[in-house]
N, C-alpha and C positions, 0 to 999 in steps of 0.2 A: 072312432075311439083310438086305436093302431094311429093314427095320423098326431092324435093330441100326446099318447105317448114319445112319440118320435119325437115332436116339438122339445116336449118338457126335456128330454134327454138332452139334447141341442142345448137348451137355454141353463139346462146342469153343468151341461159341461162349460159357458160362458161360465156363469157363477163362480164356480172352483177356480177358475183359472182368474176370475177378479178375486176371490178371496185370498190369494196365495201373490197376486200382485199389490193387497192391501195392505200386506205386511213389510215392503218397501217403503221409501220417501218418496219415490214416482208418485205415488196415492196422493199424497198428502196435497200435488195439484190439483185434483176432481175435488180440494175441499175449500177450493180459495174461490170468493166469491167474484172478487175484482182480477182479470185473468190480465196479464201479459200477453206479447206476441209472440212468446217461447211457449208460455202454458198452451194457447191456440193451436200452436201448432204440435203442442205433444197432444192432444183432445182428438184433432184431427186424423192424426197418425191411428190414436188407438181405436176409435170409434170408424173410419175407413174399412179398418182389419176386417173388425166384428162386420158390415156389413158384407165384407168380399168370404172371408170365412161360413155366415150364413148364408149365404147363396151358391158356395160350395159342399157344403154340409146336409143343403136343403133336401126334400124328400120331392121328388119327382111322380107327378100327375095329370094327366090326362094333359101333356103337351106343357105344364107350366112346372113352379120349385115352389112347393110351400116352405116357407122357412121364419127364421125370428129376424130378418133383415132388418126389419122397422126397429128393434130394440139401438143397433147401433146409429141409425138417421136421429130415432128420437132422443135418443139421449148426447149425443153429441150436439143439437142447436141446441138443447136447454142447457148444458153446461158453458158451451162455447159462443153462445149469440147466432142471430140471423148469417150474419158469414159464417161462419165457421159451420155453421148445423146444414146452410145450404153446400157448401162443397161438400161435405160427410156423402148429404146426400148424393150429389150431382155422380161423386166417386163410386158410391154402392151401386147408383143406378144404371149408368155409362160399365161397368163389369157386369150387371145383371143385364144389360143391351147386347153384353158380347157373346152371351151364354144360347142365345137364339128363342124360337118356340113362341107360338101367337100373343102372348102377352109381354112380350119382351120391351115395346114402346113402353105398353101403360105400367110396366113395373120399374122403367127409365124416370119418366114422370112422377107417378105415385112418391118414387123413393126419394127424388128431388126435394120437391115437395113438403115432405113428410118433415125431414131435416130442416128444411126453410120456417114451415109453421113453427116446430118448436121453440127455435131460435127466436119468433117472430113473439112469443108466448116470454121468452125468457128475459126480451127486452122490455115487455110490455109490465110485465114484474117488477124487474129493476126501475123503469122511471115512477113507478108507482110507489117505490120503496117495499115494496114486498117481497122484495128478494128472497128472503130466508122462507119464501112456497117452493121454491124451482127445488129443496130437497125433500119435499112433501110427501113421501110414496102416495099416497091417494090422489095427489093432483099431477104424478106422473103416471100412475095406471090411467085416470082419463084421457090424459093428451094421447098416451099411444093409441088408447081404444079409438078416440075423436081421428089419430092419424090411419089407423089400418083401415078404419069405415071408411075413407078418404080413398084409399088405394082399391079399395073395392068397388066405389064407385065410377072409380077411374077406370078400371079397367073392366066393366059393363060398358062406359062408353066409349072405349078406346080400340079393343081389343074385339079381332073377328074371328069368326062368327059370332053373332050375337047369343044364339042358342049355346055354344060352347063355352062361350065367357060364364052365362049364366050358370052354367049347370058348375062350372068351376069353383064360382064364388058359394054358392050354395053348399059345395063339398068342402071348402078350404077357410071360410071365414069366422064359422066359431071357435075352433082349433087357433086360429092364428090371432085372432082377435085375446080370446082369453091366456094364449101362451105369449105374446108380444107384451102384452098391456105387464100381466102379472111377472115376466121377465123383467121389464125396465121400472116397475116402482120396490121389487127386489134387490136390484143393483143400484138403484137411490138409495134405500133403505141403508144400504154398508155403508155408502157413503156418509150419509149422514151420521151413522155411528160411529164413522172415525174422526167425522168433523166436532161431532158432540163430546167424545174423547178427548181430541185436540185442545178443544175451549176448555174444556175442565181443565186439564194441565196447567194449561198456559194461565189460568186462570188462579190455578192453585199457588203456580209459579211467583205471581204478580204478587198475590196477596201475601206471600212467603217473603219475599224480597221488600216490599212494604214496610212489612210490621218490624224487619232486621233492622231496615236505613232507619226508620220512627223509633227504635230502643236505642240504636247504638249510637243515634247522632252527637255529636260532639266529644265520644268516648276519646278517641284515638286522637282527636285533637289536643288533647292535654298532653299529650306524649305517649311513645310507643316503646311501653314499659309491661313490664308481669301483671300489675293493678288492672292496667286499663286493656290488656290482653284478656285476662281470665274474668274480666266484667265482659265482654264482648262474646268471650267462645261460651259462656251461661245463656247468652240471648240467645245464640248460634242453635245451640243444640233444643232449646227449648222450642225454636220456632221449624227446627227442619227434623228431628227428632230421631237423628241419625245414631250409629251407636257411642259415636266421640267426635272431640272436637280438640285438636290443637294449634296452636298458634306458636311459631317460632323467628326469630331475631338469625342472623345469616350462623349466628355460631352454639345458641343455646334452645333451649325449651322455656315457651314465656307462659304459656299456660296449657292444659291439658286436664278435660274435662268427661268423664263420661265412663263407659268399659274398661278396665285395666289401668285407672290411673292411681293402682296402688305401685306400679313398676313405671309409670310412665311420669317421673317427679319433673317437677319447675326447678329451670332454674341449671340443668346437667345439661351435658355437652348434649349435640344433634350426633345423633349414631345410627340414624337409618341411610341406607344407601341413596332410598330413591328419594328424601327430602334432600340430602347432597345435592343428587344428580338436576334437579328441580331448579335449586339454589345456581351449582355450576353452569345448567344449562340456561335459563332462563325458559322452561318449559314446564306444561303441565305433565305431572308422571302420575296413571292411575295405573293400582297392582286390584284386578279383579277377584284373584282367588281361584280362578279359572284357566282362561287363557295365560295371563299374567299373574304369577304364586307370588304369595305376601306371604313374608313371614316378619315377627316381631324378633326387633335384634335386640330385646332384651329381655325377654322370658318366651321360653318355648311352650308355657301354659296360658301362653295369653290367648283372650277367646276374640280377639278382632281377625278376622278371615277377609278381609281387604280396604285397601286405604286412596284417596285422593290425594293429592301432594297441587296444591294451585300457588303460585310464587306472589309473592306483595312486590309489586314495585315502584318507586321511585323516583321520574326522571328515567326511565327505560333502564334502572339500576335494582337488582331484586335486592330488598334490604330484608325478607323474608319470608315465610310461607302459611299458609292457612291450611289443615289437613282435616278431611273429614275420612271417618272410617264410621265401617259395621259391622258385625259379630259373623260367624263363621258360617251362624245358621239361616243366613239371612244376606237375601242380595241386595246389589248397591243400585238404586235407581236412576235411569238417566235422566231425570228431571232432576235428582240430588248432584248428581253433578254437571247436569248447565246452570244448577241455584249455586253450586260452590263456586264455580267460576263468574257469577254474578254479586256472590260476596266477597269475591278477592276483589273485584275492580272498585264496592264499594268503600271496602275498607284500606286499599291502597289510596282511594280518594281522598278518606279523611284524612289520613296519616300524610298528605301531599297538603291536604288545607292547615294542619294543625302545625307543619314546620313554617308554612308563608306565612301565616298567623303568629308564631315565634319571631321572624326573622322581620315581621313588619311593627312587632312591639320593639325588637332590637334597634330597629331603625327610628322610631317614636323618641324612643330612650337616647339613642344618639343623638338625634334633633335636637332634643330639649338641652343635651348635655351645652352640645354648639350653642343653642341659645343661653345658654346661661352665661357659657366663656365667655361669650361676646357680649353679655353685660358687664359681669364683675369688671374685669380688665380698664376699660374704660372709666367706669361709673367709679370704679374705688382711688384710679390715679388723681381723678378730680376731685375724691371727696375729702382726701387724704388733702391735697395741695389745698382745699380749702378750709380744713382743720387746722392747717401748718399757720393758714394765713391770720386764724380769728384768734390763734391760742394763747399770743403774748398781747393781746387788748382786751380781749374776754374768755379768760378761763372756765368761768362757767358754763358760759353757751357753748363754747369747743366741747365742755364735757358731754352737756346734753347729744352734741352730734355724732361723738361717738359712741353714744349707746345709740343712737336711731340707726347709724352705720350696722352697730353689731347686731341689734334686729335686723335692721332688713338682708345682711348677708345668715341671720339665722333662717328668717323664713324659704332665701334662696335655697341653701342645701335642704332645708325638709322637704321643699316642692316634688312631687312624683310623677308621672304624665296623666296622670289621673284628673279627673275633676275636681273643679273646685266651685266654692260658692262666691257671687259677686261682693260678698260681705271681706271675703277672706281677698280676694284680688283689691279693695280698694284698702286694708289694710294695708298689701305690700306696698300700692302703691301710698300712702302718705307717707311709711320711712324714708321709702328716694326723695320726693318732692320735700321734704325736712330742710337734706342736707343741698339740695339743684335750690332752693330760694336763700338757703343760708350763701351757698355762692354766687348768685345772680344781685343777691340783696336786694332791691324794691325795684329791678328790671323783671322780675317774673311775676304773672299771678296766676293761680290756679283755681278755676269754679267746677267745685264737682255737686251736681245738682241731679239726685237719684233719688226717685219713690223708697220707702222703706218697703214695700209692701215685693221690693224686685229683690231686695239683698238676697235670699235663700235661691236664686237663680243660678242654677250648675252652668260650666262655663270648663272649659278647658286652661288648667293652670298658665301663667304667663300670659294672658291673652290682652291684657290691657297696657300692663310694665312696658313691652317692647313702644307700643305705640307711642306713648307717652314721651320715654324716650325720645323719641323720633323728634318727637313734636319739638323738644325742647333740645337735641343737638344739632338737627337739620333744617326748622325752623325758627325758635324765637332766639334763638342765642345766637343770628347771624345781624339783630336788629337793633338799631340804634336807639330806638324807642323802647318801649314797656313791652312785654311779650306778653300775650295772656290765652291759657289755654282753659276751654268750658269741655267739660266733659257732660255729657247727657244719656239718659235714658229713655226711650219712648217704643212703646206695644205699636207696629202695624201688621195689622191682620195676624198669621199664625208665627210671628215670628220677634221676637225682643231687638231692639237695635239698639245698639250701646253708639256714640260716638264722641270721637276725639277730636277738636276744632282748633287749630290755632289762626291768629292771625298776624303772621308771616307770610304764606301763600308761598313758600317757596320752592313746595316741591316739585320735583321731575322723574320723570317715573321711570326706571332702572331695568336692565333686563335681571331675566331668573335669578342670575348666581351673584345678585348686589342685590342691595337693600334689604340682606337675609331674615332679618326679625320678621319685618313684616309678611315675606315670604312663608315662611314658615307657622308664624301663627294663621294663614290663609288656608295653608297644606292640612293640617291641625285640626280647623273647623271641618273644612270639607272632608276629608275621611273617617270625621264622624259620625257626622248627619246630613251630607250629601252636598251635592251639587249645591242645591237653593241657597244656601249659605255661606258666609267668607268675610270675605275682606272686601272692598270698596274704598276706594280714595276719589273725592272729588275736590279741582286745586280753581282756585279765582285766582290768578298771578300777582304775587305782593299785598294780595285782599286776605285771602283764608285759605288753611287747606283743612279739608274736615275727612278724618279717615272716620270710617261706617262700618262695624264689625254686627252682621247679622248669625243670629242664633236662633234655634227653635224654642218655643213657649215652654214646650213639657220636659217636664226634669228627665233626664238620659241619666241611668244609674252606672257609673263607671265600669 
């Protein structure tokens, strides 16, 4: 009895000394399943100690050291694998070799050993996919008891006399067996409580960080304004349930939601230091209330007792900060502030998408602008010089053309980068072809040959005009003969193919920064609906050139 007391005291005092190491991030390796060769060797390190420690600590008997050795062999191979559990051992055993006394071989052994099986138990887990046994305390009280039976048998047949081995094991094996075994699925036991901790955090954490990105997506894309601020810090606060939330612009208050937001208005200058210092530094500034004193610099009744300060940035430029605080009576979690720091990168994110998102409409806009210059200018010099020509032989038809002129330069300026229906594109296009056949006179024809059943088919504005064009200043108006250009429609598989054919054949295909229409209404398609779609030109030389503009079946809502 004296003997199993002794033990238990020994494996007390391990305990205490893991509990008080569990309150570290060292810990937090004995919970990771897939180990590194730094974790190995931090297992190593610790699990070594314990057995050199319990074999110095051990209680001396009839020539040998009863002790909890086997807690460190066994629980270093099941955390660390077959290597790392056999060195543990080999370590414990080779110092319990140096200590002397007739069982010193088979406790060299045994300990070896001991460590090697675990490891050999830990592996056989892992390819099994049963990992998550090796934190099992009931399946590590057996291993130990399976290893210490091990070590006793070992040193029965190792150790001499045989009559003293025995009489030894008889004295030392209940004691050690039930204090080794009930030590190491104890010290599991913590482990796994931290590791079950951990998951729940991290777990909390995920789902916390989730349901923010899921509410707030697209908020700050519109711009990063008071509106789409104080929509944002409502999700904030509701999903992390802190005691406030505000959101600030590098020089004002955009929104502020929660505890004390009858002093703390939208829209007033920033007056706290440590948003400043946040802002000037580009750093996170948290004031705990503790270590770090918070005070509100604008009422000294205010009940927030400390604040997060996390900076929005930009292009590595903080254009703002995001602040979470809590009441005075009430601490600030570090899981609240790795989630705050997890909702600044979010929301920096969008507000990074929502200006490229701007800055690629601006360019949209620009494009189309260029595609229009680059129509009017031309199109109206010729339409003009052909009005000039018809107007002292036929006044009438001159007038007709320029009302088709002043349609179609109306429809031009209404055009938006927006979608439009192929009803509304071969409108514009019959104003141009009016007045290109009134100047061509009986050298142009135009067949446009389109199901009705496609007209309501969205389409990116412009997308036919430019071609057409083409057809008729790069093609048929270089020909001595009749030019005729067939426009068609036809469904293959999930995509509509509109196409423009003349027969000229005379084009030649240009780099990037020439033949801009066409360019650009290609750019146009495919940044809307991808890759699979565009522009296509196929040329027969002096035969035909038939440009092929593919588009998706299903209507895209602008």
């Amino acid at each position: 009895m004296s003997l199993i007391l002794l033990l238990t005291q020994q494996m007390c005092l391990y305990l205490v000394i893991v509990y008080l190491v569990s309150k570290t991030t060292l810990f937090k390796l004995f919970t990771e399943t897939s180990k590194r060769l730094p974790h190995k060797i931090f297992i190593y390190l610790i699990f070594s100690s314990f057995c050199i420690m319990a074999s110095y600590f051990g209680e001396q008997t009839t020539g040998a050291i009863a002790n909890t050795r086997a807690m460190g062999a066994v629980l270093g191979g099941l955390l660390g694998g077959p290597v790392t559990g056999f060195l543990v051992g080999l370590t414990g055993g080779l110092h319990r070799y140096s200590l002397g006394g007739f069982t010193d071989v088979a406790c060299a052994i045994s300990t070896t050993l001991e460590g090697l099986s675990a490891g050999l138990v830990c592996m056989y887990l892992k390819n099994n996919a049963r990992s998550e046994l090796i934190y099992h305390p009931m399946l590590v009280f057996l291993v130990t008891f399976c290893a210490e039976m091990m070590q006793m048998c070992i040193i029965l047949l190792v150790a001499k006399p045989f009559v003293q081995a025995q009489a030894l094991v008889i004295e030392i094996a209940p004691p050690m067996l039930l204090v080794n075994s009930l030590g190491a699925a104890m010290f599991m036991s913590m482990i796994r409580d931290q590791k079950t901790m951990h998951d729940k955090l991290s777990s909390s954490f995920s789902t916390k960080a989730l349901k923010i990105a899921e509410r707030s997506v697209g908020i700050l894309s519109k711009g990063f304004n008071q509106q789409s601020s104080g929509q944002v810090a409502q999700i904030i606060i509701e999903e992390t349930e802190v005691g406030a939330v505000a959101i600030t612009d590098r020089e004002k208050l955009l929104a502020f939601i929660g505890i004390g937001d009858d002093h703390h208005l939208t829209g007033t200058p920033i007056s706290s230091q440590i948003t400043l210092d946040a802002i000037n530094n580009n750093t996170v500034m948290f004031a705990d209330g503790v270590e770090h004193t918070y005070a509100c610099s604008l009422s000294q009744d205010c009940k927030l007792g400390s604040s997060l300060v996390i900076p929005l940035r930009y292009d590595d430029e903080v254009i703002g900060t995001i602040k979470l605080y809590e009441a005075k009576n009430k601490l600030f979690l570090n899981i609240n502030r790795t989630l705050g720091e997890g909702i600044a990168r979010l929301l920096s994110n969008q507000i990074l998408y929502g200006r490229f998102e701007q800055q690629q409409n601006l360019l949209t806009q620009s494009e189309l602008k260029l595609l229009q210059a680059q129509v009017n200018p031309h199109f109206l010099f010729n339409a003009l010089n052909t009005i000039s020509a018809i107007i002292s032989r036929d006044p009438k038809k001159s007038k007709q053309l320029l009302q088709q002129l002043s349609q179609f330069l109306r429809i031009n300026l209404k055009r938006t980068t927006g979608l439009v229906t192929l009803r509304d594109e071969l409108e514009h296009i019959d104003a141009y072809l009016a007045i290109e056949k009134a100047r061509f006179f009986d050298k142009l024809t135009v067949n446009i040959d389109i199901d009705d059943t496609l007209l309501n088919h969205k389409m990116p504005a412009f997308t036919l005009q430019p071609l057409i064009e083409n057809a008729v200043k790069h093609g048929t108006s270089h020909m001595m003969d009749a030019g005729v250009i067939n426009v068609t429609a036809l469904i293959e598989q999930d995509a509509l193919v509109l196409q423009v054919c003349d027969n000229a054949g005379l084009y030649k295909e240009k780099p990037d920064n020439e033949g801009l229409g066409m360019n650009i209404v290609h750019k146009r398609i495919q940044n809307l609906f991808g890759n699979d779609f565009g522009v296509n030109v196929q040329c027969q030389p002096d035969r035909e050139t038939c440009i092929q503009v593919r588009l998706p079946l299903e209507d895209i809502k602008p």
